[in-house]
ROMIVO-212755 format. One record per residue: residue number from 1; residue in one letter; z, y, x of N, C-alpha, C, CB in turn. Coordinates in Angstrom, 2 decimals. Glycine has a CB too. Layout:
seq; type; n.z; n.y; n.x; ca.z; ca.y; ca.x; c.z; c.y; c.x; cb.z; cb.y; cb.x
NUM; a; Z; Y; X; Z; Y; X; Z; Y; X; Z; Y; X
...
//
This chain:
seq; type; n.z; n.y; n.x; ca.z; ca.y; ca.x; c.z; c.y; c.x; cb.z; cb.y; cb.x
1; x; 0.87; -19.41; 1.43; 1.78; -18.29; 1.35; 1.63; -17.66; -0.03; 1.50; -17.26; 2.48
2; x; 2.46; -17.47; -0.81; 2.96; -16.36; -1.98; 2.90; -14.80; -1.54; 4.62; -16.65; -2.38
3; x; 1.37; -14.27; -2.14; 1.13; -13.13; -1.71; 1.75; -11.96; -3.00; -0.50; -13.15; -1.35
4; x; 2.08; -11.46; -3.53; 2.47; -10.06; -4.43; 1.58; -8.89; -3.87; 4.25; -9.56; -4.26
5; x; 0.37; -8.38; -5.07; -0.15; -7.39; -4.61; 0.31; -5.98; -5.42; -1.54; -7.71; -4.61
6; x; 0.90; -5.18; -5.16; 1.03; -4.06; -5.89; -0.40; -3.11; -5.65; 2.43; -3.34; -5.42
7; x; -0.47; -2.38; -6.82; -1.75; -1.55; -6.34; -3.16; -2.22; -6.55; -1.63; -1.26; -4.79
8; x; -3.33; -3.67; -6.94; -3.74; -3.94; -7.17; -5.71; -3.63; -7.85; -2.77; -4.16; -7.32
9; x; -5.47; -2.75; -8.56; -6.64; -2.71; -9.66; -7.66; -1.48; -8.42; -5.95; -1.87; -11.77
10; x; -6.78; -1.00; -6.84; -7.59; 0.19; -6.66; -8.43; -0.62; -5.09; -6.43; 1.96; -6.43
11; x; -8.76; 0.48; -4.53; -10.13; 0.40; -4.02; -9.22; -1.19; -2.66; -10.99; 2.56; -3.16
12; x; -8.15; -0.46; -1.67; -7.74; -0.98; -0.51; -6.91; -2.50; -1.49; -6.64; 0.35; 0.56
13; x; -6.31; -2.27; -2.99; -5.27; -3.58; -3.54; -6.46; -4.61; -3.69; -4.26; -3.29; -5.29
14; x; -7.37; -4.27; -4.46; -8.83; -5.16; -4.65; -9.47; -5.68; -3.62; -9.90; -4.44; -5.20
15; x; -9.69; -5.12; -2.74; -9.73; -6.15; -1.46; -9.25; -7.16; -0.85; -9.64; -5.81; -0.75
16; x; -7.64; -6.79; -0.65; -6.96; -7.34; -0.14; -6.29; -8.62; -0.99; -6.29; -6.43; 0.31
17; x; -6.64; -8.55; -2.71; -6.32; -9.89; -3.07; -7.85; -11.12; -3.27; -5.40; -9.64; -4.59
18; x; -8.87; -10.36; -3.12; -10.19; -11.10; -2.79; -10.06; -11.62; -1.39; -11.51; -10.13; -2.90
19; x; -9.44; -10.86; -0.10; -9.33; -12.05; 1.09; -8.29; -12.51; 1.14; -9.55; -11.76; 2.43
20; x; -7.02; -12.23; 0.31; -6.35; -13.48; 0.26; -6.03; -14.59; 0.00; -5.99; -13.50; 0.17
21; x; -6.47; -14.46; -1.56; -7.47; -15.72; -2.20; -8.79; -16.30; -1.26; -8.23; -15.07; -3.70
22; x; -9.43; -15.63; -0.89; -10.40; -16.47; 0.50; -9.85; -17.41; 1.44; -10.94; -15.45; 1.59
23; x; -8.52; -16.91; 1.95; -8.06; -17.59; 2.69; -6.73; -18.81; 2.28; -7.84; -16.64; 3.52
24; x; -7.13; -19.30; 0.77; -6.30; -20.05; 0.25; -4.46; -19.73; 0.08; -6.66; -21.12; 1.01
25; x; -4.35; -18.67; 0.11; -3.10; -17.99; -0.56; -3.14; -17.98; -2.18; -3.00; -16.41; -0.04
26; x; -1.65; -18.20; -2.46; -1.24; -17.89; -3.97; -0.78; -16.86; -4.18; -0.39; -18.63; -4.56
27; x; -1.75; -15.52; -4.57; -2.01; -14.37; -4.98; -0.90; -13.86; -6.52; -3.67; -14.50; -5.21
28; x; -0.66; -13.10; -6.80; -0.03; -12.10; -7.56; -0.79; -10.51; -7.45; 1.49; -12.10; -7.03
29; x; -1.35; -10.42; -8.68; -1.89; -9.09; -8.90; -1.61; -8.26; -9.83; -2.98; -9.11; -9.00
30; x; -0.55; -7.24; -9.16; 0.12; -6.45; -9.66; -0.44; -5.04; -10.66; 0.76; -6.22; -8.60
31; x; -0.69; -5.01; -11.81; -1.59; -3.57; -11.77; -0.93; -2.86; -13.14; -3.62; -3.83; -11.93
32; x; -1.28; -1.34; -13.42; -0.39; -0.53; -14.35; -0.58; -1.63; -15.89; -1.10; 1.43; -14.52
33; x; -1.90; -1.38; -15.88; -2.34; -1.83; -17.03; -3.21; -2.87; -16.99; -2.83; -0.93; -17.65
34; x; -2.91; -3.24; -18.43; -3.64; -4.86; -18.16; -5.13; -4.46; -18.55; -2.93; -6.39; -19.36
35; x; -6.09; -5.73; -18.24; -7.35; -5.41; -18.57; -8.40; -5.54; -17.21; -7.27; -3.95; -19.20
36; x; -7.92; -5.43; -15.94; -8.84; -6.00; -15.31; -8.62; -7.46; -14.76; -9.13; -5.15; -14.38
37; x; -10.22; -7.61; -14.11; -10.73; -8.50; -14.00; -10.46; -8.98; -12.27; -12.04; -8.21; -14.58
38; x; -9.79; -10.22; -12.45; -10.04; -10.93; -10.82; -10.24; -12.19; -10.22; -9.12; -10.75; -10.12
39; x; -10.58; -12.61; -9.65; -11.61; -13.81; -8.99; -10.49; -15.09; -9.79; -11.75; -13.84; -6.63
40; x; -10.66; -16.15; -10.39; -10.15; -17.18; -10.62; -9.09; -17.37; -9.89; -10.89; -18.02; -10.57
41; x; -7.82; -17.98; -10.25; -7.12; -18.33; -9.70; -5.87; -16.95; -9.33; -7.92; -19.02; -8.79
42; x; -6.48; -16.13; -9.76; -5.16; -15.03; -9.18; -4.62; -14.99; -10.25; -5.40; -13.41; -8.59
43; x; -3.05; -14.88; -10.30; -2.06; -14.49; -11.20; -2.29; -13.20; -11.65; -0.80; -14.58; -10.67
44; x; -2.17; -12.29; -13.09; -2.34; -11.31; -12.92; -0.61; -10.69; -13.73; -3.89; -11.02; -13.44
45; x; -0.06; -10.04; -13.30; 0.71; -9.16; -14.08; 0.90; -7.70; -14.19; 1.65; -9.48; -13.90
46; x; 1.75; -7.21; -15.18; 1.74; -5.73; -15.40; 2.97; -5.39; -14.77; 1.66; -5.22; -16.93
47; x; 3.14; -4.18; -14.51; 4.54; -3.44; -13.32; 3.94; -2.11; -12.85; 4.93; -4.54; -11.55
48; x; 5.11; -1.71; -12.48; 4.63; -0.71; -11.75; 5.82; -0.01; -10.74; 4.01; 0.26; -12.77
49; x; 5.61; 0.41; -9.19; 6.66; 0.51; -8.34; 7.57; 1.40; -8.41; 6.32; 0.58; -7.33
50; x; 7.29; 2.31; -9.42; 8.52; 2.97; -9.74; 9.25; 2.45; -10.63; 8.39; 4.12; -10.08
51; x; 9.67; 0.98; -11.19; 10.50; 0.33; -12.41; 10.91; -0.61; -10.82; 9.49; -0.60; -14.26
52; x; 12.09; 0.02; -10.61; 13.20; -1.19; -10.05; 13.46; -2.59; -10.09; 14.17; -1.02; -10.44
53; x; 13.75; -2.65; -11.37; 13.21; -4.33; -12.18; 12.36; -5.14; -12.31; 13.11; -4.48; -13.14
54; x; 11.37; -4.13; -11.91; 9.98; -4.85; -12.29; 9.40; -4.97; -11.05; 8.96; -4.06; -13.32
55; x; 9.74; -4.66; -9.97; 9.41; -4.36; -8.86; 10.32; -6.03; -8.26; 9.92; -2.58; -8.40
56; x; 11.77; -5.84; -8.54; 12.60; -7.21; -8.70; 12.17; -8.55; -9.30; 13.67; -6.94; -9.46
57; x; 11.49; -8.36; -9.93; 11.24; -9.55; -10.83; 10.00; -10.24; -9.97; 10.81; -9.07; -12.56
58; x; 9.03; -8.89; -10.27; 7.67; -9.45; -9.47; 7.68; -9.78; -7.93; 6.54; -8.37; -9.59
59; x; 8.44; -9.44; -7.56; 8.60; -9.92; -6.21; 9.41; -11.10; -5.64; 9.01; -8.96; -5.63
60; x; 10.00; -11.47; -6.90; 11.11; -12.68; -6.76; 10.84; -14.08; -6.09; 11.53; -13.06; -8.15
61; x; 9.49; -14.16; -5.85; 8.94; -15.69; -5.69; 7.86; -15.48; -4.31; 7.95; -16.33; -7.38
62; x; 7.74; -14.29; -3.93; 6.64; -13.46; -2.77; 7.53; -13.82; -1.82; 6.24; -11.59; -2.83
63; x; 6.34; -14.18; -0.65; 6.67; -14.45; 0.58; 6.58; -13.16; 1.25; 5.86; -15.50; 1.15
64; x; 5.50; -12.21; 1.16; 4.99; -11.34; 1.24; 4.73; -10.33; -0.04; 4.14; -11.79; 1.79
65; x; 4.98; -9.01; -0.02; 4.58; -8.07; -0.89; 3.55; -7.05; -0.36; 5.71; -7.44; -1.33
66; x; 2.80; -7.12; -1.16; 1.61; -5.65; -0.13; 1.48; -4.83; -1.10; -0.32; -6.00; 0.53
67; x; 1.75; -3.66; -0.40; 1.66; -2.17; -1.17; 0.52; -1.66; -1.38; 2.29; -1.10; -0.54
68; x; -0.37; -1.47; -2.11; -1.40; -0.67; -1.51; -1.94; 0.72; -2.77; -2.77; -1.92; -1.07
69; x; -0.66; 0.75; -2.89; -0.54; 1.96; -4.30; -0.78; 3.52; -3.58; 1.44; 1.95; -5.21
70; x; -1.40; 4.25; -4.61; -1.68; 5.76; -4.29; -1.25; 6.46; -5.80; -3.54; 6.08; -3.80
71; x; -1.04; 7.10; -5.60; -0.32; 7.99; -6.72; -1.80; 8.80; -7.26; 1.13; 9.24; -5.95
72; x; -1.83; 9.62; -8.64; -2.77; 9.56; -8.94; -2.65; 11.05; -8.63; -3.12; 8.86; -10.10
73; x; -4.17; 11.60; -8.73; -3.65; 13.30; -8.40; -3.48; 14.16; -9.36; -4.56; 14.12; -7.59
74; x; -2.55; 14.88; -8.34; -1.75; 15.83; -9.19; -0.13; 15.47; -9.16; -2.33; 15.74; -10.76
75; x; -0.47; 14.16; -8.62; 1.58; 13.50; -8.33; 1.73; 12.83; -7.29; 2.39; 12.29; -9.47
76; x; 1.19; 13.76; -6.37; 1.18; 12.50; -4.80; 2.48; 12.32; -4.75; 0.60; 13.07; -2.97
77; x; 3.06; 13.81; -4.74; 4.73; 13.78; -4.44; 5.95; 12.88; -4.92; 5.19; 14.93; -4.85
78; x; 5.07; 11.73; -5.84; 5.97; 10.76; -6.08; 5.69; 9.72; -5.45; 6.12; 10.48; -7.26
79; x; 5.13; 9.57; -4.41; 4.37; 8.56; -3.74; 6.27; 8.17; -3.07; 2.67; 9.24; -2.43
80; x; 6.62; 9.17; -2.17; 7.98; 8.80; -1.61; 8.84; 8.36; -2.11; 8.53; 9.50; -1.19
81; x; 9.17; 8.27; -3.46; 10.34; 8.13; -4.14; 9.59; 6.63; -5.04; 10.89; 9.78; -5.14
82; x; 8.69; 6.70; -4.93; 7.76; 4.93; -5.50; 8.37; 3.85; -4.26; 5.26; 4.98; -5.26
83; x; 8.05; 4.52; -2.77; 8.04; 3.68; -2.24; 9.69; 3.36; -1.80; 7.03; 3.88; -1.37
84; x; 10.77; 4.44; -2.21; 12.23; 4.21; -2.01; 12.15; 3.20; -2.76; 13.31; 5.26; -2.37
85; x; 12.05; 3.02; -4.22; 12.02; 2.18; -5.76; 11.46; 0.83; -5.03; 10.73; 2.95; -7.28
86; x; 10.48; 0.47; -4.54; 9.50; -0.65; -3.92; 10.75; -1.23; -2.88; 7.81; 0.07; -2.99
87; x; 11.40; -0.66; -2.13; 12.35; -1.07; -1.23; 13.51; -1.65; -1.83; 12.72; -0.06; -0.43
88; x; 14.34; -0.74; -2.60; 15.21; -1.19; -4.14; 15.05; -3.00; -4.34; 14.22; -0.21; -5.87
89; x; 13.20; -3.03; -4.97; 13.29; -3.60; -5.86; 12.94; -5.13; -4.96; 12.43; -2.96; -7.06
90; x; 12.52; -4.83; -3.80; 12.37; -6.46; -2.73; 13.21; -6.34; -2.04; 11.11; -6.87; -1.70
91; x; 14.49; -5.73; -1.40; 15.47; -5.79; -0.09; 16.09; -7.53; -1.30; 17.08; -3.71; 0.34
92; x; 16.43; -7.90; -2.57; 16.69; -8.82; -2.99; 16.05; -9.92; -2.41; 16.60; -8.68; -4.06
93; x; 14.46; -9.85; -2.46; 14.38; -11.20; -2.33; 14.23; -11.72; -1.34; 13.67; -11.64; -2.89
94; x; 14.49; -10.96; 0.06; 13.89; -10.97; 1.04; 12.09; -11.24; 1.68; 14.66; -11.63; 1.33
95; x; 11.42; -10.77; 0.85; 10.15; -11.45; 1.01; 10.19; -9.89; 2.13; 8.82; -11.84; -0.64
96; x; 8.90; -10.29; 3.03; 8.11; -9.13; 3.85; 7.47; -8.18; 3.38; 7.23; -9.52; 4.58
97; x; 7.26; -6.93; 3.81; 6.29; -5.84; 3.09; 6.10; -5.52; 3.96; 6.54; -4.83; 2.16
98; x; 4.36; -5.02; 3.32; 3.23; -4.78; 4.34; 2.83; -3.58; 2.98; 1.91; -6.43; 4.91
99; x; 3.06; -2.25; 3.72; 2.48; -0.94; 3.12; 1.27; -0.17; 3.84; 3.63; 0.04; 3.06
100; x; -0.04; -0.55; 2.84; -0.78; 0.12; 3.38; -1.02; 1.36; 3.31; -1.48; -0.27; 3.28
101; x; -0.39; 2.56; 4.02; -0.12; 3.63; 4.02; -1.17; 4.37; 3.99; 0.58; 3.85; 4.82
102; x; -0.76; 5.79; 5.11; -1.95; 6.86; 4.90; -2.43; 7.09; 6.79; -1.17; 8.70; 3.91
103; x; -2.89; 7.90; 7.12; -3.42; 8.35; 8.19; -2.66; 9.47; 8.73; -4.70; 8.65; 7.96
104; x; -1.91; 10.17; 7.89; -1.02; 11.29; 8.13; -0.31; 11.66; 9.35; -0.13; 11.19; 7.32
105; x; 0.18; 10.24; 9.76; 0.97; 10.22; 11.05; 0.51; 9.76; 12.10; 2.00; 9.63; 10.99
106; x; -0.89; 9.70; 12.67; -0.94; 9.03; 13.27; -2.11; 10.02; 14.18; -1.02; 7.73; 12.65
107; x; -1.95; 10.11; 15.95; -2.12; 11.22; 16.97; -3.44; 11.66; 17.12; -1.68; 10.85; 18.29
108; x; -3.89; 12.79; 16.98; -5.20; 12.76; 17.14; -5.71; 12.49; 18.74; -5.67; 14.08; 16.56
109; x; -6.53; 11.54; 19.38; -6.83; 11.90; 20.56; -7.17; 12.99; 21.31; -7.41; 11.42; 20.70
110; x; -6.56; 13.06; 22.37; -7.13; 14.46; 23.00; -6.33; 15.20; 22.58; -8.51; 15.01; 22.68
111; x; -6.14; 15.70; 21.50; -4.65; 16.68; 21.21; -3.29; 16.32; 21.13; -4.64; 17.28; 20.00
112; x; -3.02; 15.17; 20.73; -1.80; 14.55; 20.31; -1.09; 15.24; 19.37; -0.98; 14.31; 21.32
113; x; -2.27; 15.84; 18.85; -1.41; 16.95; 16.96; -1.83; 15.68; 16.10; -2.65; 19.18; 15.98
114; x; -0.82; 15.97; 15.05; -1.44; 14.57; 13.65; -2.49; 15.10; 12.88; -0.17; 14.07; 12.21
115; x; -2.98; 14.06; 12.71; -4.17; 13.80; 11.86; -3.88; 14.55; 10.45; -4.42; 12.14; 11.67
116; x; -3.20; 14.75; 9.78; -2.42; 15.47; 8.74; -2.75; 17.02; 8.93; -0.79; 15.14; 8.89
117; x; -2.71; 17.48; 10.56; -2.89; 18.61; 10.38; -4.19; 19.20; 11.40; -1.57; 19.17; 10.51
118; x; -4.94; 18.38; 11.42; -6.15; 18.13; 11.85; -7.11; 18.60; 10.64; -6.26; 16.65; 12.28
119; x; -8.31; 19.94; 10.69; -9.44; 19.75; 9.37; -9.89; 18.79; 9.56; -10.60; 20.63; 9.09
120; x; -10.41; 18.55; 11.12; -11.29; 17.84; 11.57; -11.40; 16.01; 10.80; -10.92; 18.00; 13.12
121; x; -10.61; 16.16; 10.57; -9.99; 14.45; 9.48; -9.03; 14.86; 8.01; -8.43; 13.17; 10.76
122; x; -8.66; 15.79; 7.80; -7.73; 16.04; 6.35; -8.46; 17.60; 6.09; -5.52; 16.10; 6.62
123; x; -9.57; 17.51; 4.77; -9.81; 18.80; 4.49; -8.75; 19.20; 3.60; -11.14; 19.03; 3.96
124; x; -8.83; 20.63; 3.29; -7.76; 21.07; 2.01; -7.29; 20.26; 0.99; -8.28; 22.04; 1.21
125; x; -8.22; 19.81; 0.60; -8.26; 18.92; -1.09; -7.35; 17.75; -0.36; -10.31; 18.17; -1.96
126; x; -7.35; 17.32; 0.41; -6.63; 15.96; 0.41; -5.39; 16.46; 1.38; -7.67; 14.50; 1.07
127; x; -4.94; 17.61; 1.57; -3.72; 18.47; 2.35; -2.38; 17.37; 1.64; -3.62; 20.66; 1.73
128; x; -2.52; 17.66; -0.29; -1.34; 16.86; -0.68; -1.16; 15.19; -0.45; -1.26; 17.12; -2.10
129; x; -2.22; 14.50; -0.39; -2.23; 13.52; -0.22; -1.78; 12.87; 1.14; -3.18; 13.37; -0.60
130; x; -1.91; 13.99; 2.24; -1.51; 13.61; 3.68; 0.28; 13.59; 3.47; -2.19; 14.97; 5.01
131; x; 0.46; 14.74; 2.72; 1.62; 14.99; 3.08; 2.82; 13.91; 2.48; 1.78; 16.37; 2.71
132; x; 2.33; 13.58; 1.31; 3.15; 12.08; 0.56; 2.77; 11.30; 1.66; 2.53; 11.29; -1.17
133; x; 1.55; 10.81; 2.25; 1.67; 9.70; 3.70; 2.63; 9.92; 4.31; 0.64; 9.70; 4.82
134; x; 3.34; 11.58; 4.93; 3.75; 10.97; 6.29; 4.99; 11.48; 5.06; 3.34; 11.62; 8.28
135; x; 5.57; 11.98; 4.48; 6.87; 11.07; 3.23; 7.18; 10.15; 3.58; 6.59; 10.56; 1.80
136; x; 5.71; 9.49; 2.87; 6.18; 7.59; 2.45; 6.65; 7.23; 3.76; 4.66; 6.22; 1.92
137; x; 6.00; 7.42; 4.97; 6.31; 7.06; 6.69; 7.49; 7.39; 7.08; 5.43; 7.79; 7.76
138; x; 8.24; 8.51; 6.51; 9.43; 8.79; 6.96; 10.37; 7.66; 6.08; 9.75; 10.41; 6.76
139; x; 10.12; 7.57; 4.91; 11.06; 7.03; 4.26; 11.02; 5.45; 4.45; 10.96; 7.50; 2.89
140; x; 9.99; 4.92; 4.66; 10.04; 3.21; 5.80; 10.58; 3.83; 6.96; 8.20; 2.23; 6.38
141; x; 10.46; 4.33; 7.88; 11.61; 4.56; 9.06; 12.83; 4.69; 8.73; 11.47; 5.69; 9.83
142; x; 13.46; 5.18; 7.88; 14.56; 4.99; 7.48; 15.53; 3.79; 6.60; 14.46; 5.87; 7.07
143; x; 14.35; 2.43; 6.45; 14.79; 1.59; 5.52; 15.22; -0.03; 6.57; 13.42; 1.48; 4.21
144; x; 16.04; -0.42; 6.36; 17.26; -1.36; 7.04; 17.28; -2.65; 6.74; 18.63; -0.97; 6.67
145; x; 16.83; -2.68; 5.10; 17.16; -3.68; 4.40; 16.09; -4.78; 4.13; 17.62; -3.17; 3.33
146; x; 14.84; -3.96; 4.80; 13.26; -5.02; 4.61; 12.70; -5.08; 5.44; 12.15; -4.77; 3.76
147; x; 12.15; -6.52; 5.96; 11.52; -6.59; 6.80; 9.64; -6.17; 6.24; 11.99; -7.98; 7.35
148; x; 9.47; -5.01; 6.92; 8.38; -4.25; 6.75; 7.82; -3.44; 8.05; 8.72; -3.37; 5.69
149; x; 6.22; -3.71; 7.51; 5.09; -2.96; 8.52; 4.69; -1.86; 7.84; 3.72; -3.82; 8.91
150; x; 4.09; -0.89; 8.41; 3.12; 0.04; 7.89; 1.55; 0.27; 8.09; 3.60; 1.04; 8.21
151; x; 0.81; 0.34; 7.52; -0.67; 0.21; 8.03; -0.98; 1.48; 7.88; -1.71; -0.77; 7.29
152; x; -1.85; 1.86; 8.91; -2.46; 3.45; 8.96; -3.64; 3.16; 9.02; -2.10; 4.51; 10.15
153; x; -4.43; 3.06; 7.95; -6.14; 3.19; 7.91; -6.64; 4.24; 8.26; -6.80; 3.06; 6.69
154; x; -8.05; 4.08; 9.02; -8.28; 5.47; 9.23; -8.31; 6.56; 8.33; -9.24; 5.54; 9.71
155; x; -8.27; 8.16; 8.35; -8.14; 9.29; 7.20; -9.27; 9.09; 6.34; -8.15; 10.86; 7.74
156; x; -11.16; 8.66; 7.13; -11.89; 8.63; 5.99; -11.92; 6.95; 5.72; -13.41; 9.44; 6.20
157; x; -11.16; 6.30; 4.55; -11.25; 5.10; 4.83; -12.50; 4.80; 3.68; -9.78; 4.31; 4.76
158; x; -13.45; 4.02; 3.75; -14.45; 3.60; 3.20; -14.72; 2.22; 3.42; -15.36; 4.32; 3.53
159; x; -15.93; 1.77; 2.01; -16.54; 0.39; 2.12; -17.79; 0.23; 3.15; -17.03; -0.02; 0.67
160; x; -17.34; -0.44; 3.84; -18.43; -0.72; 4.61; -18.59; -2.52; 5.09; -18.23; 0.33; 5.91
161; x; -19.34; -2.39; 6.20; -20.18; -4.09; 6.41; -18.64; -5.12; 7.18; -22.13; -3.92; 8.14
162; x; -18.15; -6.38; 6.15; -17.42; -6.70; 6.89; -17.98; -7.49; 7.75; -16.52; -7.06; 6.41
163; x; -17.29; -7.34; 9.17; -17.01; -7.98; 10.31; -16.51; -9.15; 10.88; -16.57; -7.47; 10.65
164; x; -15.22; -8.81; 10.41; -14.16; -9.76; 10.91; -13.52; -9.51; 11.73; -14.42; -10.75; 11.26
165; x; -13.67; -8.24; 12.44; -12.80; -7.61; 13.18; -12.75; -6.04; 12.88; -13.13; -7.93; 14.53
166; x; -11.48; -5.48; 13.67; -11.69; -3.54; 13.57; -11.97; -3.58; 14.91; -10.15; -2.25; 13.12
167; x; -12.49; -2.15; 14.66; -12.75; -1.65; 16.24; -12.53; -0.30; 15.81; -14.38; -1.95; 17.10
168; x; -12.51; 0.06; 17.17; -11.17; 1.85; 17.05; -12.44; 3.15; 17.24; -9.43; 2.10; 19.22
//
């Protein structure tokens, strides 16, 4: 499979093109700027999901596109309008997208309030960052033209011991 990683160079894009390359996929690693480093064999190019074109181009040959971009802080609020641009720039080629989103939307047990407005999982400091999640979430519910998933990692997502499986 022809993987396209956007997001590439950060904590959740870097992962996800190290097990895809594990699992004998032809990788694309999408990142702002050039200069890093990745396991043999991965394609690397420059883009970025708010350039329409470039978003078009790099995705032209993807079976699959994976999102796994975060806006930097201080501009979450363009996180929604990245991921309109990201839709733009693959409804062409028809490849799949897989956005690994935020935690924002998703029920707290026992209360069934979101996690977004939960302390107990979103302190202050990361208030803006919830709120571009459930954005970006509204604005994939509203999109027609791509076949696309959304992933909700948990709110504290961290490195830890892989498995090979999740558990809840």
């Amino acid at each position: 499979m022809r993987i396209t990683v956007f997001g590439a160079a950060g904590n959740v894009g870097r992962r996800t093109v190290v097990e895809a390359m594990s699992r004998g996929h032809v990788v694309t690693a999408v990142v702002r700027r050039p200069g890093w480093a990745f396991p043999e064999g991965v394609r690397i190019r420059t883009g970025d999901v708010t350039d329409t074109a470039a978003v078009e181009r790099l995705s032209a040959e993807a079976d699959v596109v994976i999102s796994a971009v975060r806006p930097a802080s201080g501009v979450e609020h363009q996180q929604a309008a990245a991921t309109k641009t990201l839709f733009d720039g693959i409804a062409p080629s028809g490849a799949r997208l897989l956005i690994v989103g935020g935690a924002a939307t998703l029920r707290v047990p026992g209360t069934g309030g979101l996690v977004m407005d939960d302390p107990r999982y979103v302190q202050p400091a990361w208030r803006a960052v919830a709120e571009s999640s459930a954005e970006q979430h509204e604005v994939c519910r509203g999109e027609e033209r791509v076949d696309w998933v959304y992933v909700s990692p948990p709110a504290n997502l961290v490195q830890g011991e892989r498995t090979g499986r999740y558990r809840l």
